[in-house]
N, C-alpha and C positions, 0 to 999 in steps of 0.2 A: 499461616498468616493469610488473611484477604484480600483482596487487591481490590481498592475503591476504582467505581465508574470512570472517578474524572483521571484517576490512574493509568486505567486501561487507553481511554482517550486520550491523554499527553503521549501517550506511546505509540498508540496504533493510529494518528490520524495524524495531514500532514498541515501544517497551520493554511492552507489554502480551503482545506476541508471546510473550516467555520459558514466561508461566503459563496460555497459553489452555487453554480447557475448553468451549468453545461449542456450542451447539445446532445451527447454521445456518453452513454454508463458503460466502461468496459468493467465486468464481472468477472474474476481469473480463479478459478480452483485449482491449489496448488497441494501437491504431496513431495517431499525429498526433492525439492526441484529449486534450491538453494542458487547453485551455481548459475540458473539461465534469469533470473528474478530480475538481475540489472539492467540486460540486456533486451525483455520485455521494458522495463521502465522507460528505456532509453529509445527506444520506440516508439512506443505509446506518446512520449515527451514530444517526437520530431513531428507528429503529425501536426494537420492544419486546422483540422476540427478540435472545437470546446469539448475537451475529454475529462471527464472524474474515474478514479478508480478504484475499483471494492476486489481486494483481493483476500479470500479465503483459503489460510490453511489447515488440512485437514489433520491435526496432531504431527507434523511431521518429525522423525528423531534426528534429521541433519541441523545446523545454521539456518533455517528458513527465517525463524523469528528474528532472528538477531538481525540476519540479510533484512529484512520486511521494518524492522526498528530502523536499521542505519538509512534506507532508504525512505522512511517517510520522513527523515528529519533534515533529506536534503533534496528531493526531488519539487521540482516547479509545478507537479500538477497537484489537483486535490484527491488525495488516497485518502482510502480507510482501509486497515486492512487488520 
């Protein structure tokens, strides 16, 4: 089965994504790195700079995707990931 575009995107991006304008692109390559994913988020969230985030994983075989879904669907900033 395929996975249409707009698919991937209701998944992988967070509804802030559509209208970003930000100061500051943090870029994250991630591999098996499941468990720390929140806690970057949650960082990245506190700071003071207009931040957008493009986070890249690289086939990982733990929770990364699932961790990367749950958190664009609740995070304040604009991900893509």
């Amino acid at each position: 089965m395929s996975m249409q575009v707009a698919d991937v995107r209701t998944r992988a991006a967070s509804a802030q994504w559509a209208d970003v304008a930000c100061d500051i692109s943090v870029v994250v390559a991630t591999y098996q790195r499941s468990d720390y994913l929140p806690e970057l988020l949650s960082s990245l969230a506190a700071q003071t700079a207009s931040i957008e985030v493009v986070i890249a994983d690289d086939g990982s075989s733990d929770d990364s995707w699932l961790t990367l879904e749950r958190l664009v669907a609740t995070t304040p900033l604009p991900m893509l990931s």
